[in-house]
C-alpha positions in Angstrom: -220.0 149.0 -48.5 -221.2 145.6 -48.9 -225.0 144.4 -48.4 -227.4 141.8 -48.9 -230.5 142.5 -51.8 -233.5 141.1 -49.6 -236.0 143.0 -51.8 -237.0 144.4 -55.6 -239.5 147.1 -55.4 -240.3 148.1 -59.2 -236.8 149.2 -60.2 -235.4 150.0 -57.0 -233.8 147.0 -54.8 -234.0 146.8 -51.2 -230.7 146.3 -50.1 -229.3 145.2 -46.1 -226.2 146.6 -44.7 -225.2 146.6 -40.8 -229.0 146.0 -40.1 -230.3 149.2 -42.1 -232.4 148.9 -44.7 -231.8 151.1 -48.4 -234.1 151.6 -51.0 -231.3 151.8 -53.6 -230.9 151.9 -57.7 -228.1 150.6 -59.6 -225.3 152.7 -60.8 -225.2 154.3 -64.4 -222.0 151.4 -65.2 -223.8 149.1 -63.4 -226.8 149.4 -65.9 -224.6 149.9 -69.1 -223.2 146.5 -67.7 -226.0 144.9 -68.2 -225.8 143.0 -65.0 -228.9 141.7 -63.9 -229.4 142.5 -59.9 -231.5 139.8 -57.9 -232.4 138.6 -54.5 -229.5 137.1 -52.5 -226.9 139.0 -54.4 -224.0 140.8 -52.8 -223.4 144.0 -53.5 -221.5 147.1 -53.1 -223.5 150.3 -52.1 -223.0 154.1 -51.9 -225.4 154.5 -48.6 -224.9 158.1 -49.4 -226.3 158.5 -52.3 -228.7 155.4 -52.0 -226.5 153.6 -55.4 -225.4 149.9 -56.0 -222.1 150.1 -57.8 -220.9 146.7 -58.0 -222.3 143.0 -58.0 -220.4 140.5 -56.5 -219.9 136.7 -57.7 -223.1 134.3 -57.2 -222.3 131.1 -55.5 -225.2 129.3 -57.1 -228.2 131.1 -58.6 -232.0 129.7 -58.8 -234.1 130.9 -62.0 -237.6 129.8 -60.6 -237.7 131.6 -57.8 -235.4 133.8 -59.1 -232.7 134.5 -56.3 -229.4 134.2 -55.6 -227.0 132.8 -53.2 -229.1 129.9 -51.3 -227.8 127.3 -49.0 -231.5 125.1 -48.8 -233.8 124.7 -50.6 -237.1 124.3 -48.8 -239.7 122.4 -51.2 -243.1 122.8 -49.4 -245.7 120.4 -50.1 -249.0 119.6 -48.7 -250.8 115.9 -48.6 -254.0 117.3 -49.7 -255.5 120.8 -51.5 -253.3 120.3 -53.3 -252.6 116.7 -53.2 -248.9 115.2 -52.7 -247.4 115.0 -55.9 -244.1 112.8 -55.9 -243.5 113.6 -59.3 -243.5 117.4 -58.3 -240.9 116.5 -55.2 -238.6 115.2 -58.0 -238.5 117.8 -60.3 -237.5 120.4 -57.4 -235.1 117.9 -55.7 -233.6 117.6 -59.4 -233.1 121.1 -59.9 -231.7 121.7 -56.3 -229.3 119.0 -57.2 -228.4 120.9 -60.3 -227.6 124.4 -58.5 -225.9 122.5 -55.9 -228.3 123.4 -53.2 -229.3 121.1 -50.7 -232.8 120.2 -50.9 -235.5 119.5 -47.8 -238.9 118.6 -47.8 -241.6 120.3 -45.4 -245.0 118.4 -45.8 -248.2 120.2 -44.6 -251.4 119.5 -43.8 -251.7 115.8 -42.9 -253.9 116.6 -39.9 -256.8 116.8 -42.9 -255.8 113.2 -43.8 -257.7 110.8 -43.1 -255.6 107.7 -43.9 -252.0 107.9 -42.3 -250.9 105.4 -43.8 -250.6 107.8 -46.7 -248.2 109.8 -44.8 -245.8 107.0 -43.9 -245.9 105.5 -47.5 -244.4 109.1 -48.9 -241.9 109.7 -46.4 -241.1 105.8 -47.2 -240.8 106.8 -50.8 -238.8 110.1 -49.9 -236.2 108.0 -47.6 -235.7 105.6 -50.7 -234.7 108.7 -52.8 -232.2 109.9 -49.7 -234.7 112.9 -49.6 -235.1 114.6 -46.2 -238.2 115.4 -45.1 -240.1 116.6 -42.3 -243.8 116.6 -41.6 -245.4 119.9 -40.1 -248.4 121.2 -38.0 -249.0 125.0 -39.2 -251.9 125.3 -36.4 -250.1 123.1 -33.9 -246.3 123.8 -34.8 -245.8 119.9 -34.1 -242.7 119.0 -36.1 -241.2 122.5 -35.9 -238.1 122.3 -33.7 -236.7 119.5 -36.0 -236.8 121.9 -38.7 -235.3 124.4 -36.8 -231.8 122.9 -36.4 -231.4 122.8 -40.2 -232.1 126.2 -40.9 -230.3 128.1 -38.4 -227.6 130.8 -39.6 -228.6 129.8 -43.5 -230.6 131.1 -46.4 -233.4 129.2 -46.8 -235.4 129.7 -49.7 -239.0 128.3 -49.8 -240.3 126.7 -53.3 -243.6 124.7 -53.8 -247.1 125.3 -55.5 -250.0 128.1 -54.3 -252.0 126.7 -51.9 -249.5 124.6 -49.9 -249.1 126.8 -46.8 -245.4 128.5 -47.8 -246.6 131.3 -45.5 -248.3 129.7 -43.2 -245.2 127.6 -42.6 -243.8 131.5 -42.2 -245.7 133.0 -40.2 -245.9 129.7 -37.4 -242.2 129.1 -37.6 -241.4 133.0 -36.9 -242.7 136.3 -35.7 -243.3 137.5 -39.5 -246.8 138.0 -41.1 -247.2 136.9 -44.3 -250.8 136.9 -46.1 -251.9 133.4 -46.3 -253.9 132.3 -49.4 -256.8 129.9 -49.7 -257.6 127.0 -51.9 -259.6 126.9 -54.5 -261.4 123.0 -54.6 -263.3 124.1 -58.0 -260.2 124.7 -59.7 -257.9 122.0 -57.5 -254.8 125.2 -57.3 -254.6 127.7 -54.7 -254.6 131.5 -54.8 -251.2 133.8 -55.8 -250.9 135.8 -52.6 -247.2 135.7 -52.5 -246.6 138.1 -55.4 -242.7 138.8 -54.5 -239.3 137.6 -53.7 -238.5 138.8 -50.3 -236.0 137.9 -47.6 -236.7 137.5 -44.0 -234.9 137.8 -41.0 -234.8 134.4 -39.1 -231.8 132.9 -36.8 -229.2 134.9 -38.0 -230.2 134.2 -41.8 -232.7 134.5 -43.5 -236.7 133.0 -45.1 -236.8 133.8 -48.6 -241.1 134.1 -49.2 -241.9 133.0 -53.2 -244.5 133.4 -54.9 -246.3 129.6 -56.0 -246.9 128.0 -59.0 -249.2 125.6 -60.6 -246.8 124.2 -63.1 -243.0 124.2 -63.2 -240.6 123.5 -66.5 -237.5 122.3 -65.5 -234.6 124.5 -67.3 -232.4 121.2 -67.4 -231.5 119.2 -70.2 -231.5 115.1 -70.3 -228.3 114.8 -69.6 -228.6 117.5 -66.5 -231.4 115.5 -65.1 -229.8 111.7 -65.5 -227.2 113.2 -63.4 -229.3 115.2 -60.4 -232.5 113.0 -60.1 -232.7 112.2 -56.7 -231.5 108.6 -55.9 -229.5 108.5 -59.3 -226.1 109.5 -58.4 -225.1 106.2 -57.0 -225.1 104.7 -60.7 -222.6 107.9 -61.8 -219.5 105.8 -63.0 -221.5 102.1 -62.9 -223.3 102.5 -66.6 -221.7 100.7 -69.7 -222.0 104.5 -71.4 -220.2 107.1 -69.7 -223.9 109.7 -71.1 -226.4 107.2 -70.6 -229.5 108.5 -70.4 -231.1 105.4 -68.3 -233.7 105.3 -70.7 -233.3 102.8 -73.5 -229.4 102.1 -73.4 -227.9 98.7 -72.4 -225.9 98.3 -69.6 -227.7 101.0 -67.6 -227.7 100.5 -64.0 -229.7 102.3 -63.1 -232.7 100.1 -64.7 -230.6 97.0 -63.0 -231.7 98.9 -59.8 -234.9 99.6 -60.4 -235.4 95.8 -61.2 -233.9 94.6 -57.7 -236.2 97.6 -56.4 -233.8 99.7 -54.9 -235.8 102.6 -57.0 -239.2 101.9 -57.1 -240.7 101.8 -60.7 -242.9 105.1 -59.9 -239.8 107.4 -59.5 -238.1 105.6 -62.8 -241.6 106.4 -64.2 -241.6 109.4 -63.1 -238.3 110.1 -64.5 -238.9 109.0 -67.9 -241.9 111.4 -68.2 -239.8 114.5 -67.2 -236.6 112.8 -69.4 -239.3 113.0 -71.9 -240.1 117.3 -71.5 -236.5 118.1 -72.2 -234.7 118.7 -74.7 -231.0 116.8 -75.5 -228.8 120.1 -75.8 -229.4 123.7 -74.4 -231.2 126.6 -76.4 -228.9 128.6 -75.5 -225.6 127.1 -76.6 
């Protein structure tokens, strides 16, 4: 019987089938296989005897937050504590684009701004990027019912750092009540409350819960990210070199539109200083 892994609990997975829930462990070929079972997989389960027995085919897979099978990703970030970080937006809008996921951007807490304008200025920037992006009221729910219509009958998983209100986005856009976590000014990072991968019920999908992060390394290579950056795929084709890196090659078009400001020189920044984190080939190959 086929179901849906909404949960890992130590070595046992939580697994979804006809709306009953199965603590469950993977079969003894399953282990020898060496087949690593994650969130979001499909999978084919003895509900007898509480055993997985076979994984189905990924359509995409996400390393960080590790799950499988996503149709958004959600990138949650807040305008202050912690602050807005464009640079951060990029990186996750990149590796969506890698995994083929379509990215969105929920922005919270910009009832504690005191300038707007800052607001309007990062959507702005987002908009240039073809990035879309909705701006949120946890308290208030203002802005939800716009985000609604995108995430109905998908899987939706959330990604962003600790601190930005993941679950508080949660817990005001459904019935579910996820432990909120608070911000620690000394430190400028919030608190880890979200210590799991977990799948909720919402609109005939599903929530996937992460846990945050302060930092993120982006498991792309150069060539990966001159391809996915947001905003670069309209040069795909239009450079004089078929792997330019839009870095220091000539005849890159990119840089042509970056100097009629079509990309605005703080996302080319921005994308030189990630360029610059990764390495030319995979480790792994």
């Amino acid at each position: 019987m086929k179901g849906l892994v909404i949960n890992k609990q130590k070595s046992s997975f939580v697994v979804s089938k006809d709306g009953i829930n199965y603590v469950t462990k993977p079969s003894g070929n399953l282990i020898k296989s060496r087949q690593t079972i994650y969130v979001g997989d499909y999978v084919d389960i003895d509900t007898k005897n509480k055993v997985i027995n076979k994984l189905y085919p990924r359509t995409n897979f996400l390393i960080r937050p590790p799950i499988a099978n996503v149709d958004i990703v959600l990138i949650v970030m807040s305008m202050v504590q912690p602050d807005f970080s464009l640079f951060l937006v990029e990186k996750f809008v990149s590796y969506a684009n890698f995994a083929e996921i379509k990215p969105l951007v929920i922005i919270t807490k910009q009832d504690k701004l005191e300038d707007t304008k800052l607001l309007f200025e990062i959507q702005t920037s987002l908009d240039k990027l073809n990035v879309k992006s909705f701006s949120v009221n946890n308290k208030t729910e203002e802005g939800f019912e716009e985000v609604k219509a995108y995430l109905k009958n998908k899987v939706v998983a959330l990604m962003g750092q600790s601190g930005v209100g993941k679950s508080s986005f949660i817990n005001a856009l459904t019935d579910h009540d996820r432990e909120i976590g608070k911000f620690a000014i000394n430190v400028n990072r919030g608190r880890h409350v979200t210590k799991e991968v977990i799948m909720l019920p919402y609109k005939g999908g599903y929530i996937v819960d992460t846990p945050g992060f302060s930092s993120f390394d982006l498991p792309l290579t150069k060539g990966d990210l001159a391809e996915n950056f947001p905003g670069f795929k309209i040069a795909l084709g239009r450079c004089k070199f078929n792997d330019c890196l839009h870095l220091s090659e000539s005849g890159c078009y990119i840089k042509e539109l970056v100097a009629a400001g079509v990309i605005s020189t703080q996302s080319y920044e921005n994308y030189a200083t990630i360029s610059g984190e990764l390495k030319h080939i995979r480790e792994d190959y």
